[in-house]
C-alpha positions as CSV (number, residue, x, y, z in Angstrom):
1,X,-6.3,-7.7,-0.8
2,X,-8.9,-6.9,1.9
3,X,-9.0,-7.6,5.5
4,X,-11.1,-6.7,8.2
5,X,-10.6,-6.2,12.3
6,X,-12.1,-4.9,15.3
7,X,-10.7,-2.5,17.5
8,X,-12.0,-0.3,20.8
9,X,-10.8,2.8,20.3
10,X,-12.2,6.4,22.3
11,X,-14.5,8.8,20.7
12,X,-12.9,11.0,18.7
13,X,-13.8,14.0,19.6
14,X,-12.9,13.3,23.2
15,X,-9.7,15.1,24.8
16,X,-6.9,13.2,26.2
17,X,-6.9,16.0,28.9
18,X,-10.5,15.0,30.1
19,X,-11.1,13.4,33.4
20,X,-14.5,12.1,33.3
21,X,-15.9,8.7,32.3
22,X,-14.7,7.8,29.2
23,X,-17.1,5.9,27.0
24,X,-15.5,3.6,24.8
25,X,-16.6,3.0,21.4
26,X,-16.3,-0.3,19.1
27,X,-14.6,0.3,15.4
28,X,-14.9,-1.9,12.8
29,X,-11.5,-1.8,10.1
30,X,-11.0,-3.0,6.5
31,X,-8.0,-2.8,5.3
32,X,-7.7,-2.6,1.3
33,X,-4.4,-3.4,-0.4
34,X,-3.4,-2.9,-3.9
35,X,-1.3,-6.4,-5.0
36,X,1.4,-5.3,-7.1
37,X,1.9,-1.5,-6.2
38,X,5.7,-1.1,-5.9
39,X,5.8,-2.9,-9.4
40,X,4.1,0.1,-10.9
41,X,5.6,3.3,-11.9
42,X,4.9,6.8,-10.0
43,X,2.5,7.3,-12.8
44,X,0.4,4.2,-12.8
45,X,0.5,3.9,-8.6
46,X,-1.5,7.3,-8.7
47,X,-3.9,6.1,-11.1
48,X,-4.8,2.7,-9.5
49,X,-4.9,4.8,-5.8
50,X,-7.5,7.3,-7.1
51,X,-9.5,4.3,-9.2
52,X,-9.1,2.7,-5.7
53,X,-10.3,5.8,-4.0
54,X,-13.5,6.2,-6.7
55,X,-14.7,2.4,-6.6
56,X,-14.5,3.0,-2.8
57,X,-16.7,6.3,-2.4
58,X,-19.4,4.8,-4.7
59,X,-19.7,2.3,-2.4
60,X,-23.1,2.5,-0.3
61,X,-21.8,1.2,3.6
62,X,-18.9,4.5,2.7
63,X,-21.5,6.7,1.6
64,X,-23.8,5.8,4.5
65,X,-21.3,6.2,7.0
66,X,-19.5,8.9,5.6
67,X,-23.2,10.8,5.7
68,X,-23.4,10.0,9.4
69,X,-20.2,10.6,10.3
70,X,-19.5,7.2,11.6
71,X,-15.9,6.7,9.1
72,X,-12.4,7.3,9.3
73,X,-10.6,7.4,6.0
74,X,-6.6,6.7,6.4
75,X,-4.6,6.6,3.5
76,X,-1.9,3.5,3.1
77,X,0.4,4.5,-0.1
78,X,-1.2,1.4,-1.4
79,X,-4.6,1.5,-0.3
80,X,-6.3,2.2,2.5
81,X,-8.0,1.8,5.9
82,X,-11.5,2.1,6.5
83,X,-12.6,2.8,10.2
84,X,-16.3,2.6,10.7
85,X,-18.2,3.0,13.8
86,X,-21.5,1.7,12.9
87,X,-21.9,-1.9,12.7
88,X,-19.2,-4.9,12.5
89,X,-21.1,-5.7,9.1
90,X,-20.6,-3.0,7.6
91,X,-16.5,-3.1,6.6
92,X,-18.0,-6.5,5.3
93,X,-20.7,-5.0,3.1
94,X,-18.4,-2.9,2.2
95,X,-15.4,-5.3,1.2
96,X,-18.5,-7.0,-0.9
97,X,-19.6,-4.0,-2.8
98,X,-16.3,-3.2,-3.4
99,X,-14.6,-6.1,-4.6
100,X,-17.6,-6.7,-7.3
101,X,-17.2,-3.6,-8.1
102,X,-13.9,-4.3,-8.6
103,X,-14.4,-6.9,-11.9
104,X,-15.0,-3.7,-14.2
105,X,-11.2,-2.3,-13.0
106,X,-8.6,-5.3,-14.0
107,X,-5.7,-3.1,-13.3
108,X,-7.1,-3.1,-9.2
């Protein structure tokens, strides 16, 4: 399963304790779920998340903004959320590239 959203969110290299303007920034999320995870053993739940994890990595909108520092990875158990602070297309692309790369993993 993927979803995506939008959320504001602060810089995030910006102190709570900081009393000047804060600049708000725009993040775009997808959220990718493994159907069928708590049906798999310990064994086979830490092989889908790290083919997950692979497919996800190789993906170019990841790689891009993973060079420019524009992505938060968070971790689900069962997937995972992707934060990027480029542009709302790119947890789209992303989704895209991901789920076709997806036909050559039949367990994901």
């Amino acid at each position: 399963m993927i979803a995506l959203g939008t959320i504001a969110t602060r810089p995030r290299n910006m102190s709570v304790e900081i009393k000047k303007e804060i600049q708000l920034e725009i993040a775009h999320v997808l959220f990718i779920d493994i159907v069928g995870y708590s049906k798999l053993s310990i064994n086979q739940q830490r092989t889908v998340v790290d083919e997950l994890s692979e497919v996800v990595h190789r993906s170019d909108q990841f790689q891009k903004a993973e060079a420019a520092e524009r992505l938060i990875k968070i971790p689900t158990g069962d997937g995972m959320a992707l934060v990027f602070y480029t542009s709302p297309e790119a947890p789209a692309q992303c989704a895209i590239e991901v789920s076709r790369m997806l036909k050559k993993y039949p367990r994901l």
